[in-house]
N, CA, C and O of each residue as an XYZ file, in Angstrom:
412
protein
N      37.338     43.788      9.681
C      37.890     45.079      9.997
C      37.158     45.680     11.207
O      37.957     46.170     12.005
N      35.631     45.804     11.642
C      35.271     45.975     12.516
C      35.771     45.572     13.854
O      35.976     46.380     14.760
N      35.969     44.225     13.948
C      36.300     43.658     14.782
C      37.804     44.160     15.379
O      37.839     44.613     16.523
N      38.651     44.098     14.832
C      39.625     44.894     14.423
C      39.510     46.155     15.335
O      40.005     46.280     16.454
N      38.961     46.825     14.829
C      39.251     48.164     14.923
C      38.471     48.510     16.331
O      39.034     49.255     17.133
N      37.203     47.977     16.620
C      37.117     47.643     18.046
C      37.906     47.293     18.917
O      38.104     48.022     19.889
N      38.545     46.080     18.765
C      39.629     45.971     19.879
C      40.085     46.736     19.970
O      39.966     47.253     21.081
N      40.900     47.413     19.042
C      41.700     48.861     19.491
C      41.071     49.758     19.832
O      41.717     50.585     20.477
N      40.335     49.916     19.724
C      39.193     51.055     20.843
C      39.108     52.361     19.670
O      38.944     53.508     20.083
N      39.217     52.119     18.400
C      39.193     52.954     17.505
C      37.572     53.177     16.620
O      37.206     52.945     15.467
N      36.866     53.772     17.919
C      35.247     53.670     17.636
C      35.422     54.241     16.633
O      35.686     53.520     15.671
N      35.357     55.856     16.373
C      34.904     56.048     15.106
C      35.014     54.994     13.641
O      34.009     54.633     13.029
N      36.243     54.657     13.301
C      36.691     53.616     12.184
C      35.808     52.680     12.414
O      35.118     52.349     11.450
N      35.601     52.064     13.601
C      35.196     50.596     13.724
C      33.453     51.015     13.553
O      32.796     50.044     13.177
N      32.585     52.379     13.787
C      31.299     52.213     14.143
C      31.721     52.278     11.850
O      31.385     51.340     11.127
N      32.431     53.543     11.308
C      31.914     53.473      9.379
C      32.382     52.563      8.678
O      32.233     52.660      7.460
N      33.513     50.713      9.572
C      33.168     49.888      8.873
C      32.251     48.860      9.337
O      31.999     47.845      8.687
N      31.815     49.108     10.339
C      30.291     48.233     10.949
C      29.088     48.722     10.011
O      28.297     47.834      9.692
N      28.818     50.127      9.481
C      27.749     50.495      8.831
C      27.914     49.792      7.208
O      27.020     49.308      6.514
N      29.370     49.932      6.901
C      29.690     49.315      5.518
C      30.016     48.030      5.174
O      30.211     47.550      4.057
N      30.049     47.572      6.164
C      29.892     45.900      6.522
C      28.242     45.412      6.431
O      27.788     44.470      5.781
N      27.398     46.533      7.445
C      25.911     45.912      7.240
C      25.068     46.202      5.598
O      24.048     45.641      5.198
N      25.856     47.201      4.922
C      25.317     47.627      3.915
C      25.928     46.623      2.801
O      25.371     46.506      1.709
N      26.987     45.973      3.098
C      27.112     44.877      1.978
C      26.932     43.419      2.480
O      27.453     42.490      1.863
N      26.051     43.183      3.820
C      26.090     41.512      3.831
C      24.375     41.878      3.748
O      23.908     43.014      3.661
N      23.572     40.548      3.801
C      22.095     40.456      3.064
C      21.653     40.146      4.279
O      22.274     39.504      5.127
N      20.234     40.744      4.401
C      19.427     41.020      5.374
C      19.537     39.160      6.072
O      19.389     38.926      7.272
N      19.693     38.545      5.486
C      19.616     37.016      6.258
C      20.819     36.659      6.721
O      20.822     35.582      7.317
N      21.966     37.289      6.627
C      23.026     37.171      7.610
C      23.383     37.487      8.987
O      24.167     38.265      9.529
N      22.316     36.386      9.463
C      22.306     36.422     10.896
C      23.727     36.521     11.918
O      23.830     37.319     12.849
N      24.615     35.677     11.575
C      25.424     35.669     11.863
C      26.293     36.719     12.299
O      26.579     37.110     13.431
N      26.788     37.234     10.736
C      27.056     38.299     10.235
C      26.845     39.893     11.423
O      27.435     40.710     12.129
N      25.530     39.440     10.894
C      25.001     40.871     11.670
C      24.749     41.228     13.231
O      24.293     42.257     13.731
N      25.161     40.136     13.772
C      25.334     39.704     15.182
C      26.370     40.457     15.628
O      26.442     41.535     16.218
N      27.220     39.603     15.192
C      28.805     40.144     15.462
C      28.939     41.561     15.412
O      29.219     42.328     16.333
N      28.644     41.866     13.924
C      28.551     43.769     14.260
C      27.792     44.371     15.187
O      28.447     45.248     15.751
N      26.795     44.288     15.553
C      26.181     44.675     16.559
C      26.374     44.726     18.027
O      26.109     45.462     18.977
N      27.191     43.153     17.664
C      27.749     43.096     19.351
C      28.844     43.849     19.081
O      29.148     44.094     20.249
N      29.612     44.365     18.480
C      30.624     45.262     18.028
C      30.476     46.673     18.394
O      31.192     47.403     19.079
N      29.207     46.912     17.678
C      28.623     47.889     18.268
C      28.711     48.529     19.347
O      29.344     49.532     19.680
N      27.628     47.474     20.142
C      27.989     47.595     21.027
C      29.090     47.724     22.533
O      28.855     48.116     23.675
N      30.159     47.266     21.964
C      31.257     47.302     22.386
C      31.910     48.339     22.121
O      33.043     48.286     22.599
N      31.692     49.251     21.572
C      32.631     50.617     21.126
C      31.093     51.378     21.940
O      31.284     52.006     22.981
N      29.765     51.269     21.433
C      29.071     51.962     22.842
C      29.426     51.839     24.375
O      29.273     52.896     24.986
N      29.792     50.952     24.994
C      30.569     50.575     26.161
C      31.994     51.559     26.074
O      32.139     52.546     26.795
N      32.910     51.151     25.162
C      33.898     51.853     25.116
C      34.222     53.443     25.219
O      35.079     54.105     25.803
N      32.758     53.830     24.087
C      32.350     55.638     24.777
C      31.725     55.589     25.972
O      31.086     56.613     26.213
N      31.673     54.441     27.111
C      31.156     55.520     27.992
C      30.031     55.013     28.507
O      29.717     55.228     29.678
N      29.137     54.119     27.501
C      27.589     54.077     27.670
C      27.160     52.138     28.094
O      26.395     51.405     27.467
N      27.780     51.888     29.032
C      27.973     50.753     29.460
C      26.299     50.054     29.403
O      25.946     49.004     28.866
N      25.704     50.777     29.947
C      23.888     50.042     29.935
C      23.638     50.019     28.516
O      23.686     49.002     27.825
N      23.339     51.310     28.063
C      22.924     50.715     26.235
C      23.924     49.461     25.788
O      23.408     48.476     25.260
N      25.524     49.514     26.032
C      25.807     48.543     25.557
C      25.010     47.091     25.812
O      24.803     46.280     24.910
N      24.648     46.935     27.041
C      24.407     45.757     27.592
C      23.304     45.186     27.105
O      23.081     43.998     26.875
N      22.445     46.392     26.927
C      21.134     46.280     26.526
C      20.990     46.123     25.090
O      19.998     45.519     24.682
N      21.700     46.507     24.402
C      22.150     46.011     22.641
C      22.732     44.522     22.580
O      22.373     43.703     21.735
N      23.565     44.304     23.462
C      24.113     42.596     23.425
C      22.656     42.018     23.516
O      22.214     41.307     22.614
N      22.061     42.281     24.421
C      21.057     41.316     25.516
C      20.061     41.166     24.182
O      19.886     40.047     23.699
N      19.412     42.355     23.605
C      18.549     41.936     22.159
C      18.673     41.040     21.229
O      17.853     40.397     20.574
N      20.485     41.107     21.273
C      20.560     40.766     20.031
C      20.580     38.532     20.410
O      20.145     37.507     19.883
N      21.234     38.870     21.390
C      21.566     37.445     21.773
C      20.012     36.877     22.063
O      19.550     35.939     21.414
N      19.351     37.491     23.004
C      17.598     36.897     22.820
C      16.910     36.417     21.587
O      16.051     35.549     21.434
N      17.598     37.323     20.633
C      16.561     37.433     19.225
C      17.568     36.140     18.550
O      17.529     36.097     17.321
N      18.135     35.471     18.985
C      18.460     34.825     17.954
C      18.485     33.086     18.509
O      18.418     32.695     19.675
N      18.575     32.456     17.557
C      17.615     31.171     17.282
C      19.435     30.398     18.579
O      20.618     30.735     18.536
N      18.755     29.436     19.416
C      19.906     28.628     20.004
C      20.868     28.149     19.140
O      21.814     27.716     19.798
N      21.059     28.023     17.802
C      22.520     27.521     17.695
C      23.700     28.450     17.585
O      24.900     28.290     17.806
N      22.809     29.710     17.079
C      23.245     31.257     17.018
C      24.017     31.738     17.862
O      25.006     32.384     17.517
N      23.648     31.467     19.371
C      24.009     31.978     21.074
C      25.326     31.191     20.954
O      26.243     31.954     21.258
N      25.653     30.320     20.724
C      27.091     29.745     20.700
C      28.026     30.222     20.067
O      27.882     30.857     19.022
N      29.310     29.935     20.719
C      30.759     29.821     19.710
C      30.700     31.351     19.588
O      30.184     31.996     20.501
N      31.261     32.032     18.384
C      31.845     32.788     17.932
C      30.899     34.062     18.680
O      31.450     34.967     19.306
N      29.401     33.973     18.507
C      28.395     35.325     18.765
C      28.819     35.506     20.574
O      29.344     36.419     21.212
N      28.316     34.218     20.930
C      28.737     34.201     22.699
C      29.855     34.926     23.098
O      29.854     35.894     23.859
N      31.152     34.227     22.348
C      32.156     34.758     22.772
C      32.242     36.654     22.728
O      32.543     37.437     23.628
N      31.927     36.852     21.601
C      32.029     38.449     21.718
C      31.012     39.158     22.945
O      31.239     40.108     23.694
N      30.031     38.439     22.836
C      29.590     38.881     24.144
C      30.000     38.726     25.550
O      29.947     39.465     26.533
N      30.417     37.554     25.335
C      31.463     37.438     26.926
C      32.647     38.831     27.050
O      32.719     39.719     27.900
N      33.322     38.617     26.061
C      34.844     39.675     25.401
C      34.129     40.941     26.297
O      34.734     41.551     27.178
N      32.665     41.222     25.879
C      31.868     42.368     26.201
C      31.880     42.320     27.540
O      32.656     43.105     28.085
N      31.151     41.526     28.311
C      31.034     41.293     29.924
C      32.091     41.635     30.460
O      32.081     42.650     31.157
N      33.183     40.957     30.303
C      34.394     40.595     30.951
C      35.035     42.363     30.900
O      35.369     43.019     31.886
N      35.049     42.622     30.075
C      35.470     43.842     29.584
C      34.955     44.977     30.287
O      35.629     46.000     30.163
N      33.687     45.067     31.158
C      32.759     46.084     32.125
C      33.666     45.786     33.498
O      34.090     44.683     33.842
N      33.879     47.245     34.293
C      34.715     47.013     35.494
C      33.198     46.181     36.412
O      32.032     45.877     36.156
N      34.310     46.096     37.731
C      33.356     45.701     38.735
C      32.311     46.398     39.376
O      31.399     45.795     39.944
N      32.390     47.771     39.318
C      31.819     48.665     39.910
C      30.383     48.833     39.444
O      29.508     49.445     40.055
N      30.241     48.112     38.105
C      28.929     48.258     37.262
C      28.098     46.591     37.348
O      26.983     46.512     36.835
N      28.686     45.380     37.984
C      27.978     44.377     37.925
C      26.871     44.410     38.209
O      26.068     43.934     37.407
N      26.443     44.928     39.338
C      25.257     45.290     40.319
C      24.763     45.654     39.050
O      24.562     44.632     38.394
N      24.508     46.593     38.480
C      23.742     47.726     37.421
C      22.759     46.307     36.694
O      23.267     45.237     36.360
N      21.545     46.590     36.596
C      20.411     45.957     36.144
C      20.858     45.611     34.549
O      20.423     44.516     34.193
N      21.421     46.125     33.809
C      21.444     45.956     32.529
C      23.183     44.665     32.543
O      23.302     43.510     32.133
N      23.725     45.170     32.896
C      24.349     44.143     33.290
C      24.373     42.936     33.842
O      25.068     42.040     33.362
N      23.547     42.751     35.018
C      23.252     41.407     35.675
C      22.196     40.822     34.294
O      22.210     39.606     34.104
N      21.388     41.616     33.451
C      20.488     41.317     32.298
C      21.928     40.327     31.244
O      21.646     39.224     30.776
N      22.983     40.783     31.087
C      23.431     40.506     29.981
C      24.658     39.221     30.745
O      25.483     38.482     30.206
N      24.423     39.347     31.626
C      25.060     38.108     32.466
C      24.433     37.000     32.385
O      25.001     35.947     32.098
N      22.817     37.129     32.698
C      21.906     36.239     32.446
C      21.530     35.525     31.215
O      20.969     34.432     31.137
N      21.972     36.407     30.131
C      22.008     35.613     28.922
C      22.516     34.902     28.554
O      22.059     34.039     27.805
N      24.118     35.020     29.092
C      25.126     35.104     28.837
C      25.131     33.335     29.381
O      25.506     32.356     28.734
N      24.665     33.385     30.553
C      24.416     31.822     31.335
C      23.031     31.004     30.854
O      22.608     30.004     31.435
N      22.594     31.439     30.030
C      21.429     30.551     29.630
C      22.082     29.168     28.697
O      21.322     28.303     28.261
């Protein structure tokens, strides 16, 4: 449902089922808790706040173990990149989440 409701750009819904999503999966659902976050972050982008977003992807994708950075987590972070106009590439937090993005 998060996911969901992000795409549609329906932050509020999408940030109280990201909180009720993290409150019912278990602290070791890495996975899991990726995705929301990069979710997160993507509705932070969506209000407006393009660097925190970038800078929330960029943590989360660092902090997590290489098989993690692939497939499904990557992709939402790309979804994320791709999704920032051109006017913001230059911006340090961005070229940051580009760089991850190519590791």
């Amino acid at each position: 449902m998060s996911h969901a409701l992000t795409a549609l750009g329906d932050t509020r819904r999408a940030r109280e089922s990201q909180q009720r999503a993290l409150e019912l999966s278990a602290p070791t659902s890495t996975m899991t808790r990726s995705l929301l976050t990069i979710d997160a972050a993507t509705c932070i982008h969506h209000d407006g706040d393009t660097e925190e977003a970038c800078l929330r992807t960029v943590a989360v994708m660092s902090g997590l173990p290489p098989v993690y950075r692939a497939g499904l987590v990557q992709r939402r972070a790309l979804d994320l990149y791709r999704s920032i106009p051109a006017q913001h590439q230059h911006e340090p937090a961005v070229r940051g989440l580009r760089e991850v993005l190519a590791a």
